[in-house]
N, CA, C, O and CB atoms as a CASP TS submission, in Angstrom:
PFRMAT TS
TARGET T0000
AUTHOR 0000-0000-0000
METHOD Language model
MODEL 1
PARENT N/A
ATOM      1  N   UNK     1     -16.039   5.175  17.249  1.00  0.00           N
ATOM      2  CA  UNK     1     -14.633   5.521  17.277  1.00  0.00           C
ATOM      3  C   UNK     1     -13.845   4.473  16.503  1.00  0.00           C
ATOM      4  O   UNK     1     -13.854   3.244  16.569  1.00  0.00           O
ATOM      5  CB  UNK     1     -14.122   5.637  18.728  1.00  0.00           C
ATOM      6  N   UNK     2     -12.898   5.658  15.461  1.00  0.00           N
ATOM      7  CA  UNK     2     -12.043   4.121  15.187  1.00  0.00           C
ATOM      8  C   UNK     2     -10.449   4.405  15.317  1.00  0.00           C
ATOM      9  O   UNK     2      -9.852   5.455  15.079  1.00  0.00           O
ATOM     10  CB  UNK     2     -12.347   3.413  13.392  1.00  0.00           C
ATOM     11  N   UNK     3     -10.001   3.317  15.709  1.00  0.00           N
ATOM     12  CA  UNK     3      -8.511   3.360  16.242  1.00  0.00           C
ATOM     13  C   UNK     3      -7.598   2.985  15.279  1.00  0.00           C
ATOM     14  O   UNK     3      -8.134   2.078  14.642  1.00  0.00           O
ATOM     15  CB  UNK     3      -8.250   2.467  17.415  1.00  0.00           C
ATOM     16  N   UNK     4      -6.439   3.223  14.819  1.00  0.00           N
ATOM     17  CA  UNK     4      -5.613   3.088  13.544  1.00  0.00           C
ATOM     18  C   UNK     4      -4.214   2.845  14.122  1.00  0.00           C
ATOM     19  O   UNK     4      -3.904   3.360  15.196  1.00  0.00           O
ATOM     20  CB  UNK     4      -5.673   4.460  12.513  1.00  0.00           C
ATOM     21  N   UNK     5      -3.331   2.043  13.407  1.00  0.00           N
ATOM     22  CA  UNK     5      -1.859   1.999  13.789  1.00  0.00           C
ATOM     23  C   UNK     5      -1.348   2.464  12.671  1.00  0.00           C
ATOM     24  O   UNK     5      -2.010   2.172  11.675  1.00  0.00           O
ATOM     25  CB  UNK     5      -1.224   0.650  14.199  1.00  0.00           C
ATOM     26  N   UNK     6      -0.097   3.283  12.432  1.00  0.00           N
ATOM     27  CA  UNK     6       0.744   3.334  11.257  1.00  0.00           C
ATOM     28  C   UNK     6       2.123   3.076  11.502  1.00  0.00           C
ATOM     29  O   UNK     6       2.604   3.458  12.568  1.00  0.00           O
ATOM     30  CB  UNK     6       0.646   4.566  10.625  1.00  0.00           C
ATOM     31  N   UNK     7       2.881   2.432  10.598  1.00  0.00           N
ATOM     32  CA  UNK     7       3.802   2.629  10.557  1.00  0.00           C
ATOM     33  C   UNK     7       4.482   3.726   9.762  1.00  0.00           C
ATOM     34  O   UNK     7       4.123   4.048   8.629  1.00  0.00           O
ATOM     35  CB  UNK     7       4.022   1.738  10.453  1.00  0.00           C
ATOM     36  N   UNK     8       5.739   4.417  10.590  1.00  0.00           N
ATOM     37  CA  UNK     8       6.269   5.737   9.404  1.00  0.00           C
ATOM     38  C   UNK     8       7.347   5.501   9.677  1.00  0.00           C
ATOM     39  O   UNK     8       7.712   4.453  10.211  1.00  0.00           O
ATOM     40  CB  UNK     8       5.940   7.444   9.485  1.00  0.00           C
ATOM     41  N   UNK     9       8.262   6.693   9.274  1.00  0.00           N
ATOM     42  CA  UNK     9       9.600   6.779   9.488  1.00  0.00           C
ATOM     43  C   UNK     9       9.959   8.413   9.638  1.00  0.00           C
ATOM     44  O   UNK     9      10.746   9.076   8.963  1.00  0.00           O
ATOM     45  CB  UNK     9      10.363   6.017   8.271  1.00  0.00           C
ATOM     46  N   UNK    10       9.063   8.852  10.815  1.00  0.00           N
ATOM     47  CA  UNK    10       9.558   9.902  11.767  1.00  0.00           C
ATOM     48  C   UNK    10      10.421   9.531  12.756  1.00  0.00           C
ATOM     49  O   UNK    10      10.357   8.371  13.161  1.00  0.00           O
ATOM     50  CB  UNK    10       8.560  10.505  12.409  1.00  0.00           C
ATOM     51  N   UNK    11      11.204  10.274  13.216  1.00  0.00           N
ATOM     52  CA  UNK    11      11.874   9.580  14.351  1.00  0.00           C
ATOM     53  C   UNK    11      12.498  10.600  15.271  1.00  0.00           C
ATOM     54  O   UNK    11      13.442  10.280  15.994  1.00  0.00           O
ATOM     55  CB  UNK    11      12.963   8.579  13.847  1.00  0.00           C
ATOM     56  N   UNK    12      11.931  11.979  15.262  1.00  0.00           N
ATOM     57  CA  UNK    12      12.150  13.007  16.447  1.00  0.00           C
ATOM     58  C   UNK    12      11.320  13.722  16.275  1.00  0.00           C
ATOM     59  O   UNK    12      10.815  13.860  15.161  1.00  0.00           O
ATOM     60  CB  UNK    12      13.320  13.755  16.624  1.00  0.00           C
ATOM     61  N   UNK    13      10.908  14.435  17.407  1.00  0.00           N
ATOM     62  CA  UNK    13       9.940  15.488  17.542  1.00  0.00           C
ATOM     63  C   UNK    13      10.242  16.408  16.940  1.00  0.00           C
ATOM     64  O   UNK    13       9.449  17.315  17.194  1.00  0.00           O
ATOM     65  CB  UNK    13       9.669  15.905  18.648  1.00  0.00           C
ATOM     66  N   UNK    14      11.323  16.842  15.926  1.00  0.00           N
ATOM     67  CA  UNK    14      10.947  17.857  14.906  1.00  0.00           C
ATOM     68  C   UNK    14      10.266  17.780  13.746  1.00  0.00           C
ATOM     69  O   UNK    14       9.817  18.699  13.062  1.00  0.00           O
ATOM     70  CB  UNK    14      11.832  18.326  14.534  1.00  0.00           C
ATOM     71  N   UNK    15      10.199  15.914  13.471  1.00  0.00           N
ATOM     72  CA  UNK    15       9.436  15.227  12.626  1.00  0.00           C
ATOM     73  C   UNK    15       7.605  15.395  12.943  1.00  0.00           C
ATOM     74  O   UNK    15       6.781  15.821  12.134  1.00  0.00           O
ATOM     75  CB  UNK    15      10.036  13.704  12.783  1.00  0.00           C
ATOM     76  N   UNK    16       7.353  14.940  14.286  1.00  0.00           N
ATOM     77  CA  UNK    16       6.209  15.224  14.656  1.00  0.00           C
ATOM     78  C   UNK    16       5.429  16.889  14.844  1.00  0.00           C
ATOM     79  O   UNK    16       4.216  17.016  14.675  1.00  0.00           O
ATOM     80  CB  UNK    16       6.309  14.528  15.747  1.00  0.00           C
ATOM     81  N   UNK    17       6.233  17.947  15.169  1.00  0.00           N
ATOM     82  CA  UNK    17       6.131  18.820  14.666  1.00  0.00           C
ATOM     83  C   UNK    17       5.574  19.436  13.177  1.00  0.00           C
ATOM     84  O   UNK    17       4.677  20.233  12.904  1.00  0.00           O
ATOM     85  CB  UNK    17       6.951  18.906  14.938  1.00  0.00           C
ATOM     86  N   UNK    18       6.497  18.714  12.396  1.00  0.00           N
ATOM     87  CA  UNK    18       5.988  18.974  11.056  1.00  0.00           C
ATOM     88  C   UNK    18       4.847  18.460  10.821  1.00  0.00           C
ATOM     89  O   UNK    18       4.079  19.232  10.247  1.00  0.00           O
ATOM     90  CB  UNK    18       6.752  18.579  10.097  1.00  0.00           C
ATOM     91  N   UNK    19       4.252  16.949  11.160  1.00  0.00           N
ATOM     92  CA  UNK    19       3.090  16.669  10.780  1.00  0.00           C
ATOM     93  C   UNK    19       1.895  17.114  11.407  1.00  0.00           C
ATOM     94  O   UNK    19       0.760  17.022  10.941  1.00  0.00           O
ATOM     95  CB  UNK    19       3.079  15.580  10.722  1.00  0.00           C
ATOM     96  N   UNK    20       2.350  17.776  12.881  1.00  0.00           N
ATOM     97  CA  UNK    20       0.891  18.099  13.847  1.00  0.00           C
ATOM     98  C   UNK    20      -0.270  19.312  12.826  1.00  0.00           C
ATOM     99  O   UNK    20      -1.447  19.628  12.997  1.00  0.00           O
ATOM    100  CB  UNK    20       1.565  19.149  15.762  1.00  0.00           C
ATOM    101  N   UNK    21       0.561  19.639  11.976  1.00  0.00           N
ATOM    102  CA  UNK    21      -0.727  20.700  11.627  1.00  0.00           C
ATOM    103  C   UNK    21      -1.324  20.062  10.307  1.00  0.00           C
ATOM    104  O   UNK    21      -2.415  20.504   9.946  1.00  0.00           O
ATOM    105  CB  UNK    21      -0.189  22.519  11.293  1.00  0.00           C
ATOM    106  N   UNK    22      -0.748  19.101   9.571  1.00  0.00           N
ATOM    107  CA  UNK    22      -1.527  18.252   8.820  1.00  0.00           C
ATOM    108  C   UNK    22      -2.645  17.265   9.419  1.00  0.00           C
ATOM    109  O   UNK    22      -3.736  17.021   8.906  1.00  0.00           O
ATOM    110  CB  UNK    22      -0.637  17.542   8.175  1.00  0.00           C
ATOM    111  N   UNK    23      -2.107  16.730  10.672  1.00  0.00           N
ATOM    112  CA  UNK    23      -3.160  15.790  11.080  1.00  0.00           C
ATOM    113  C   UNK    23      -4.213  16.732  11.762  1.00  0.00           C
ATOM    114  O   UNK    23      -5.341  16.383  11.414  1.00  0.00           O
ATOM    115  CB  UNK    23      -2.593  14.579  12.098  1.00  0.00           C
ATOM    116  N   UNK    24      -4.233  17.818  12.622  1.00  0.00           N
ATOM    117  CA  UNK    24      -4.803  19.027  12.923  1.00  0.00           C
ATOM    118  C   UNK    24      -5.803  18.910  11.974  1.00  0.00           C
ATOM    119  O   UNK    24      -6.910  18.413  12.182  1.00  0.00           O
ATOM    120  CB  UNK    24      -3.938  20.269  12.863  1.00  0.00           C
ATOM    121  N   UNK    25      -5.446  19.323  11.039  1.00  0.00           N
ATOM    122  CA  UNK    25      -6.765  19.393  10.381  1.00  0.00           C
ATOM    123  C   UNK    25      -7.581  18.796   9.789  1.00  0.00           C
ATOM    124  O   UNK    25      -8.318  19.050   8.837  1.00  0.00           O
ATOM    125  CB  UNK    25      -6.820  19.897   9.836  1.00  0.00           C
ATOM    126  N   UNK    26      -7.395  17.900  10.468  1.00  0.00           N
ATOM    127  CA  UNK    26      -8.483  16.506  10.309  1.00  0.00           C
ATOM    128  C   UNK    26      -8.978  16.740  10.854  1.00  0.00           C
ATOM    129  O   UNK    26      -8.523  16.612  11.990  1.00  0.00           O
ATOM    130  CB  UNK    26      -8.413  15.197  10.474  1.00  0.00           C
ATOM    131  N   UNK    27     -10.491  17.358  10.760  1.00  0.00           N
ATOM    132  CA  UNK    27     -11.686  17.547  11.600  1.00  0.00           C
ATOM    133  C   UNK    27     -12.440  16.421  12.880  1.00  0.00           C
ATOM    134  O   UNK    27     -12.894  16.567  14.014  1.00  0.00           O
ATOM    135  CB  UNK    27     -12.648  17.740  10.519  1.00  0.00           C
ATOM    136  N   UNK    28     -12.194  14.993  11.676  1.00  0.00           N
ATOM    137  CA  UNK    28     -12.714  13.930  12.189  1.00  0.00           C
ATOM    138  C   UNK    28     -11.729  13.005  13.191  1.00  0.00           C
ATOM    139  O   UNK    28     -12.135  11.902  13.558  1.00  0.00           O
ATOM    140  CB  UNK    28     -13.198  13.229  11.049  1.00  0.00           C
ATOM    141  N   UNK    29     -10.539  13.460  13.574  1.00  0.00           N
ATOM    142  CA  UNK    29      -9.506  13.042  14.133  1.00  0.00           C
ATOM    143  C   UNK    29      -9.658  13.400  15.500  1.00  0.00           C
ATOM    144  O   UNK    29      -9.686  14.574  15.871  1.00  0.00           O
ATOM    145  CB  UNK    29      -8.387  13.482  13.533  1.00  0.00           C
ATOM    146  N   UNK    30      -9.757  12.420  16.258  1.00  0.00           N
ATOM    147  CA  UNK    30     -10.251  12.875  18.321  1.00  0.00           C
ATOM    148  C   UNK    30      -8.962  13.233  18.517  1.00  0.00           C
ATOM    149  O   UNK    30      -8.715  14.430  18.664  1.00  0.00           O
ATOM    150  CB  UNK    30     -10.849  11.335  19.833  1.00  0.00           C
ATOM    151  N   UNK    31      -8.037  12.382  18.549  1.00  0.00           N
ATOM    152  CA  UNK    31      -6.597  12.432  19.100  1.00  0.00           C
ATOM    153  C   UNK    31      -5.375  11.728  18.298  1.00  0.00           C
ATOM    154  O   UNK    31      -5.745  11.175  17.262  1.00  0.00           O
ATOM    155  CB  UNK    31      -6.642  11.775  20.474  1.00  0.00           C
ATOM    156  N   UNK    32      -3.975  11.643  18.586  1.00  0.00           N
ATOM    157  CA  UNK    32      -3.186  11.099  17.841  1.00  0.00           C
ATOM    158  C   UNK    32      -2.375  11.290  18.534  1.00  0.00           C
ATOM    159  O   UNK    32      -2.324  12.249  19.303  1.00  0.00           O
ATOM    160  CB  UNK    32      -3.040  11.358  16.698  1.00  0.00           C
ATOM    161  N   UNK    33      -1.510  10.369  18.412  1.00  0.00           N
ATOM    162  CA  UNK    33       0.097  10.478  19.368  1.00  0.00           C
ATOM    163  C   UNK    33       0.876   9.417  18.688  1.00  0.00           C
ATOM    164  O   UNK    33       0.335   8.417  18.216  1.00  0.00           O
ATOM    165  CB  UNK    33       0.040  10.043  21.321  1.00  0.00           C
ATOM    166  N   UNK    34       2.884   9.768  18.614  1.00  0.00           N
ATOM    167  CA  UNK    34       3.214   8.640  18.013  1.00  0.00           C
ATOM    168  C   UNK    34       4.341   8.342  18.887  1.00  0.00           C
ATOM    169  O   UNK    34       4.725   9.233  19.645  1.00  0.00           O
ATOM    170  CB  UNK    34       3.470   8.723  16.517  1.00  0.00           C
ATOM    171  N   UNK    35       4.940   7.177  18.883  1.00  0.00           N
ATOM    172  CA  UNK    35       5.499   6.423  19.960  1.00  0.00           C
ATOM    173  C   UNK    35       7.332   6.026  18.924  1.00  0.00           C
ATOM    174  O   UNK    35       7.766   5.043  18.325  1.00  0.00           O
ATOM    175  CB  UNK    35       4.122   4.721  20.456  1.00  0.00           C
ATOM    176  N   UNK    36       7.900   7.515  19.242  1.00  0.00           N
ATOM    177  CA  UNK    36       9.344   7.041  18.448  1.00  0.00           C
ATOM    178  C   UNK    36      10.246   6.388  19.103  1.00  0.00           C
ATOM    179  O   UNK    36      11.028   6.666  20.011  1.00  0.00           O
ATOM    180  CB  UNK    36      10.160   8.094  17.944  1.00  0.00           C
ATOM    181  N   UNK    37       9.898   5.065  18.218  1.00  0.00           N
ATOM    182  CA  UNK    37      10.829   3.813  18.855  1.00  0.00           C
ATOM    183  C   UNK    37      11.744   3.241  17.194  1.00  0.00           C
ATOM    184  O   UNK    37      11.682   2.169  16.591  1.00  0.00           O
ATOM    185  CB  UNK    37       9.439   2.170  19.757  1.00  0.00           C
ATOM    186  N   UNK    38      12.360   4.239  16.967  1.00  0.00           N
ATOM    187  CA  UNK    38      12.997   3.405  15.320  1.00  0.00           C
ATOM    188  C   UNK    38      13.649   2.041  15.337  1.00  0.00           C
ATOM    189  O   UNK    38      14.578   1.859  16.124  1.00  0.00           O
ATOM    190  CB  UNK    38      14.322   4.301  14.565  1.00  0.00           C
ATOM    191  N   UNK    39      13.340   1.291  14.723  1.00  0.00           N
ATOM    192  CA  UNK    39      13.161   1.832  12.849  1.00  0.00           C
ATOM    193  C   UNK    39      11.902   1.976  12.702  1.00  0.00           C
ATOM    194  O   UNK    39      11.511   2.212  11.559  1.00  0.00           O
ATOM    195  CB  UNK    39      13.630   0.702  11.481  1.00  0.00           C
ATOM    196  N   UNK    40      11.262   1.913  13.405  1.00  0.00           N
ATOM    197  CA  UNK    40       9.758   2.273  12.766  1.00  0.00           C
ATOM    198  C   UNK    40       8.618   3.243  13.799  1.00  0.00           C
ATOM    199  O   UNK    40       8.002   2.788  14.764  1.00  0.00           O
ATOM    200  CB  UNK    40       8.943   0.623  12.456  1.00  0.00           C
ATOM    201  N   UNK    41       8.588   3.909  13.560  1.00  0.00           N
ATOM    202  CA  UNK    41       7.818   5.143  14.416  1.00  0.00           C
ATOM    203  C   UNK    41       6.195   4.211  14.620  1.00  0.00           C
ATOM    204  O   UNK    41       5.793   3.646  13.604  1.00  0.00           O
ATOM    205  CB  UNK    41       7.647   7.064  13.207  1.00  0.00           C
ATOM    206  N   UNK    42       5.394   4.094  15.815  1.00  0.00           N
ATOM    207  CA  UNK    42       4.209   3.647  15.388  1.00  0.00           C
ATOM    208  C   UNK    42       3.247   4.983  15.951  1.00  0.00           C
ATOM    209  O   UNK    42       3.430   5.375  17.103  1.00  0.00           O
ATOM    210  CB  UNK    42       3.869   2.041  16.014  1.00  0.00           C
ATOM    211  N   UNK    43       2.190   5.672  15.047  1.00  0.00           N
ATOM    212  CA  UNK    43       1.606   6.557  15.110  1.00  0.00           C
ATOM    213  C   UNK    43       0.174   6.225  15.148  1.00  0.00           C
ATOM    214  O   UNK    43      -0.351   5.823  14.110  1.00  0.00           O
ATOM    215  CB  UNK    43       2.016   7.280  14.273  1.00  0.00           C
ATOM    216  N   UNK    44      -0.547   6.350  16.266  1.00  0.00           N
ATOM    217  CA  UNK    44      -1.687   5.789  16.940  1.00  0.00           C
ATOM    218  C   UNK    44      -2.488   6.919  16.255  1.00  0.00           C
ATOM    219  O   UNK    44      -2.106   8.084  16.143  1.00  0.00           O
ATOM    220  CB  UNK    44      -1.682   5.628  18.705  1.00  0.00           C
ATOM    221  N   UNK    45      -3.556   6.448  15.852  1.00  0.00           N
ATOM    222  CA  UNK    45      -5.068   7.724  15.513  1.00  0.00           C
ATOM    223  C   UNK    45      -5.932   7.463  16.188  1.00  0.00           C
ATOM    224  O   UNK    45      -6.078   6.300  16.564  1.00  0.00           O
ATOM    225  CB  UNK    45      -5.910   7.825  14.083  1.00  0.00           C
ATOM    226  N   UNK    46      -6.747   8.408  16.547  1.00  0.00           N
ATOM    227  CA  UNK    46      -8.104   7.990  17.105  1.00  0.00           C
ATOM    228  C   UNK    46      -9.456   9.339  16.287  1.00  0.00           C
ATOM    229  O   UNK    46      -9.612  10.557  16.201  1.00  0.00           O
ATOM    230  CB  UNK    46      -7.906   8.108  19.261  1.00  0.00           C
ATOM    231  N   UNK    47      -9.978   8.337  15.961  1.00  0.00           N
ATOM    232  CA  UNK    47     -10.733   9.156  14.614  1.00  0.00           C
ATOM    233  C   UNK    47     -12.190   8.632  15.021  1.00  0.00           C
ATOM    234  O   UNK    47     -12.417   7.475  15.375  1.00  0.00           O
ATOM    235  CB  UNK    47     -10.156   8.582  12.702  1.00  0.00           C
ATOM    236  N   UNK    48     -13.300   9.816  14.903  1.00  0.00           N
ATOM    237  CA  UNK    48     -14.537   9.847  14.624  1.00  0.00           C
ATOM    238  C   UNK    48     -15.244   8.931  13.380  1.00  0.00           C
ATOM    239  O   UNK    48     -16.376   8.455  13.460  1.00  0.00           O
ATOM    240  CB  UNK    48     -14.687  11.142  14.465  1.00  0.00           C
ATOM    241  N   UNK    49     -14.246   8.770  12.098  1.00  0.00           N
ATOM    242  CA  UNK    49     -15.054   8.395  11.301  1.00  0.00           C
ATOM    243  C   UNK    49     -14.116   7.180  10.655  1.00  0.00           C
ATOM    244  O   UNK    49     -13.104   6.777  11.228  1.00  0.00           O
ATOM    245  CB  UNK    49     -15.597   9.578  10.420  1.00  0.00           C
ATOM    246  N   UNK    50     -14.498   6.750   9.623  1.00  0.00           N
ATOM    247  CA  UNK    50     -13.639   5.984   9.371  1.00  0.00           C
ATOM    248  C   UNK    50     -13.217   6.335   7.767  1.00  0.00           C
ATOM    249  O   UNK    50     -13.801   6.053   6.720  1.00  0.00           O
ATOM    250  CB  UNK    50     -14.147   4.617   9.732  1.00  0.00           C
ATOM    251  N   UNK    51     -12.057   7.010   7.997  1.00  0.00           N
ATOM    252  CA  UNK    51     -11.518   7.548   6.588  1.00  0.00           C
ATOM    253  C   UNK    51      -9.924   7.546   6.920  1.00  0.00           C
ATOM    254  O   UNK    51      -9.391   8.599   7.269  1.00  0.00           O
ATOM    255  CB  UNK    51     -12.177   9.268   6.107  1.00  0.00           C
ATOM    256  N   UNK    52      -9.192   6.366   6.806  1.00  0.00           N
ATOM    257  CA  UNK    52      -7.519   5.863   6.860  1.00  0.00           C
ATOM    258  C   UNK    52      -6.647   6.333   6.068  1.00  0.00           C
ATOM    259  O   UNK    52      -5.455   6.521   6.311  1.00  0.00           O
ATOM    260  CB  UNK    52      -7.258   4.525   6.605  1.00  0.00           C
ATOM    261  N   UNK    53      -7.456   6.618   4.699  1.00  0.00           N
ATOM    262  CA  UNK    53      -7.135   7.068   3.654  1.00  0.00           C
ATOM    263  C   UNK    53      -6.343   8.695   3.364  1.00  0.00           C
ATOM    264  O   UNK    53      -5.365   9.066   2.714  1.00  0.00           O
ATOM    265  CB  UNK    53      -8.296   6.872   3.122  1.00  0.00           C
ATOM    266  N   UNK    54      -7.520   9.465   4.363  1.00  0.00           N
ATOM    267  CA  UNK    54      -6.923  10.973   4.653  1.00  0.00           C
ATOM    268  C   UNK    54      -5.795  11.152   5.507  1.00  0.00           C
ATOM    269  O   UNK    54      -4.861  11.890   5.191  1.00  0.00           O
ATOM    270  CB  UNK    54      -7.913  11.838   5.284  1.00  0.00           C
ATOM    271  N   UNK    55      -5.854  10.275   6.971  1.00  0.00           N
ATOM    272  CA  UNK    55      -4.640  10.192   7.358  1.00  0.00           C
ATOM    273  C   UNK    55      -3.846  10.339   6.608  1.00  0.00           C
ATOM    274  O   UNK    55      -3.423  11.413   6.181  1.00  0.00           O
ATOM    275  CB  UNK    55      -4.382   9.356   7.841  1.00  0.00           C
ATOM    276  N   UNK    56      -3.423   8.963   6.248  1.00  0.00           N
ATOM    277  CA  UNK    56      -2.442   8.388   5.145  1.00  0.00           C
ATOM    278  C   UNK    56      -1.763   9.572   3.801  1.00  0.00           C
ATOM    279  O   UNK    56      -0.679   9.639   3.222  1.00  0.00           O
ATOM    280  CB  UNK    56      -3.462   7.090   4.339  1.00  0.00           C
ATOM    281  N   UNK    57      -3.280  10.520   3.720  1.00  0.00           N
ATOM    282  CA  UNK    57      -2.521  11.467   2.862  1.00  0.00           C
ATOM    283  C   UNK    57      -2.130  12.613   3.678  1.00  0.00           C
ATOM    284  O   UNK    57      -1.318  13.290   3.047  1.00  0.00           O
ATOM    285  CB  UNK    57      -3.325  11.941   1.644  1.00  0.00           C
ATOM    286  N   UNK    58      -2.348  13.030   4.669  1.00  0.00           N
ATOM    287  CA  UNK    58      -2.115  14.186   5.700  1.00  0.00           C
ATOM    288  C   UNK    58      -0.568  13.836   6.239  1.00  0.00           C
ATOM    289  O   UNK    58       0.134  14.801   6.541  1.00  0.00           O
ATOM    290  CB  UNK    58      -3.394  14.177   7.084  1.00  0.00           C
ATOM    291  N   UNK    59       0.071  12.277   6.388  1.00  0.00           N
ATOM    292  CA  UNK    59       0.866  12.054   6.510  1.00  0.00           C
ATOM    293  C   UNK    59       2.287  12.087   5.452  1.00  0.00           C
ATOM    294  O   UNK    59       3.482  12.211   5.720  1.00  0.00           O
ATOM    295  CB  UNK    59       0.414  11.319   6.951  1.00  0.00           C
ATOM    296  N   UNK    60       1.638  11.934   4.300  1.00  0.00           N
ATOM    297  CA  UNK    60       2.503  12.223   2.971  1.00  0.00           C
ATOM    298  C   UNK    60       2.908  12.992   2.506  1.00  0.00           C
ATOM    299  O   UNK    60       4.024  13.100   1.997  1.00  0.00           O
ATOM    300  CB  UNK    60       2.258  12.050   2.149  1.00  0.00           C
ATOM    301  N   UNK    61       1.548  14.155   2.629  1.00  0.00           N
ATOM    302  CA  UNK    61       1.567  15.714   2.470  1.00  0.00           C
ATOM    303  C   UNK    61       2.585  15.920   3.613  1.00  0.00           C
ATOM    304  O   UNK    61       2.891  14.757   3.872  1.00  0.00           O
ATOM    305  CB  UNK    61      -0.030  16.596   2.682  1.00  0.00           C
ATOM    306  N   UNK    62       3.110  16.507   4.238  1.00  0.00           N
ATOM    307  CA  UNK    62       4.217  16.196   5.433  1.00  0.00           C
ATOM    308  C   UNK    62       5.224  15.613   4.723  1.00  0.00           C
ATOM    309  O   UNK    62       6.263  16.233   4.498  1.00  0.00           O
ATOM    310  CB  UNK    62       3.767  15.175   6.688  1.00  0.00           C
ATOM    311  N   UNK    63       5.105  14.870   4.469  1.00  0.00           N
ATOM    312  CA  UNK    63       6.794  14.395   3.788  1.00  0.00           C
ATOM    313  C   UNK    63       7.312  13.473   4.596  1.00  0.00           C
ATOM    314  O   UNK    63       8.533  13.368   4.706  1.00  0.00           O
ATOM    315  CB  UNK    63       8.064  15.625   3.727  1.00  0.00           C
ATOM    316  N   UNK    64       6.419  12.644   5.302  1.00  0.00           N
ATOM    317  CA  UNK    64       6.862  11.541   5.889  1.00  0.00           C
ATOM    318  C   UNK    64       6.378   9.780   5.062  1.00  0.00           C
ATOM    319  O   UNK    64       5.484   9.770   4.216  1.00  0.00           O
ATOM    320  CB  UNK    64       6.241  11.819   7.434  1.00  0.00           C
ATOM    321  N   UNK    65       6.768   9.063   5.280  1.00  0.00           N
ATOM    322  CA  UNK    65       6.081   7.229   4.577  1.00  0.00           C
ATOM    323  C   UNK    65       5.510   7.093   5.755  1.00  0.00           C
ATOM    324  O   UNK    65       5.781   7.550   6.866  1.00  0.00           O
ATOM    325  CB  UNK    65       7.314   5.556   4.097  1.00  0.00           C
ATOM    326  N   UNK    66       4.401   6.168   5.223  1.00  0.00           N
ATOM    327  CA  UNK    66       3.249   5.615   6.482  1.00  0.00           C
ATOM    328  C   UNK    66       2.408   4.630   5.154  1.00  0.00           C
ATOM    329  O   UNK    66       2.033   4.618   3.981  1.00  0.00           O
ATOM    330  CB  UNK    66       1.900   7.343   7.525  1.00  0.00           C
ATOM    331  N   UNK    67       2.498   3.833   6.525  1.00  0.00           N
ATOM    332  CA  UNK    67       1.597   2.725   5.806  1.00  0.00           C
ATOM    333  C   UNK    67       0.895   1.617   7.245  1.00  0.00           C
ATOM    334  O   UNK    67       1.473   1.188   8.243  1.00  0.00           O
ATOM    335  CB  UNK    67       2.858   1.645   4.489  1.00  0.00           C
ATOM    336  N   UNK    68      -0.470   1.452   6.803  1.00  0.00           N
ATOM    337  CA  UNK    68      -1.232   0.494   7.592  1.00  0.00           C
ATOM    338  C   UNK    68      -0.439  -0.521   8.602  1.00  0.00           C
ATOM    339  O   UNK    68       0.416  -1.135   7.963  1.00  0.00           O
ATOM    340  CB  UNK    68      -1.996  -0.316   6.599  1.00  0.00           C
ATOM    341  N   UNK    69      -0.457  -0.819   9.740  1.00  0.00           N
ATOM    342  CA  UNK    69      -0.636  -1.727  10.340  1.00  0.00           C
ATOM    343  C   UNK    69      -1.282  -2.929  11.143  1.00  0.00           C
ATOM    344  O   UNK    69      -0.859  -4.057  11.395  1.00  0.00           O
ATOM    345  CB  UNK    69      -0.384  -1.451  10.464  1.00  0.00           C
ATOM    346  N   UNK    70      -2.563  -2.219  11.479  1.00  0.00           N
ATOM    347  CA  UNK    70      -3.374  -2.830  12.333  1.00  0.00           C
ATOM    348  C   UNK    70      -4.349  -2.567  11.508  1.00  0.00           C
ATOM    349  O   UNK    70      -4.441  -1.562  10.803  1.00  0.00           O
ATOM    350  CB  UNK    70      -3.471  -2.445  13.737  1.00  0.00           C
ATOM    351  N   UNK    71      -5.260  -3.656  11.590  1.00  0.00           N
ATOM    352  CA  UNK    71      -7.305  -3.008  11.401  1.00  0.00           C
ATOM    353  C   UNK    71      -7.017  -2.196  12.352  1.00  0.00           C
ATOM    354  O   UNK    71      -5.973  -2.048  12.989  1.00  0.00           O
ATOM    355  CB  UNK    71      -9.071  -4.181  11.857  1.00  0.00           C
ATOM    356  N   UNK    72      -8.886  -1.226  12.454  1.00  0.00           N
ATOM    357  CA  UNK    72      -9.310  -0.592  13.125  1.00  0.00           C
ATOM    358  C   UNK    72     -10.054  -1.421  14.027  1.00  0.00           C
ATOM    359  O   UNK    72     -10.477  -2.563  13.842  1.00  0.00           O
ATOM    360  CB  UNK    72      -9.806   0.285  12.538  1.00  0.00           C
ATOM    361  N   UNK    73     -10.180  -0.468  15.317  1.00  0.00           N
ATOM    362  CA  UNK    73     -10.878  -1.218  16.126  1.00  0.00           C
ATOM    363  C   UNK    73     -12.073  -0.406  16.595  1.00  0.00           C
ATOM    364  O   UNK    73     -12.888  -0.902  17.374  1.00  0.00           O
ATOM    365  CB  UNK    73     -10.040  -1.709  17.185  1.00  0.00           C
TER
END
């Protein structure tokens, strides 16, 4: 399992809405939840494999910014 932090700049659940069916289809994605506390949204992953990269574009595709915070754990 690997665990991911992002930072974005969602900041209501109509935002998270929009991205649930991009991250959805991340096959390799267990779970995800994001914690809107602005200015900076932090959006937790929990992923089977280790590919940060697809996030990162599943999040863009969406039309939101995200960028790394934490290693994985």
């Amino acid at each position: 399992m690997y665990t991911y932090k992002f930072k974005t700049n969602m900041t209501c659940q109509h935002c998270i809405m929009t991205v649930t069916p991009f991250l959805n289809e991340l096959d390799f994605v267990d779970h995800w939840q994001a914690d809107l506390n602005p200015p900076n949204t932090v959006l937790t992953v929990v992923a089977d494999e280790d590919r940060p990269g697809e996030i990162i574009d599943a999040v863009v595709r969406a039309g939101y910014s995200i960028e790394k915070v934490a290693e994985r754990s």
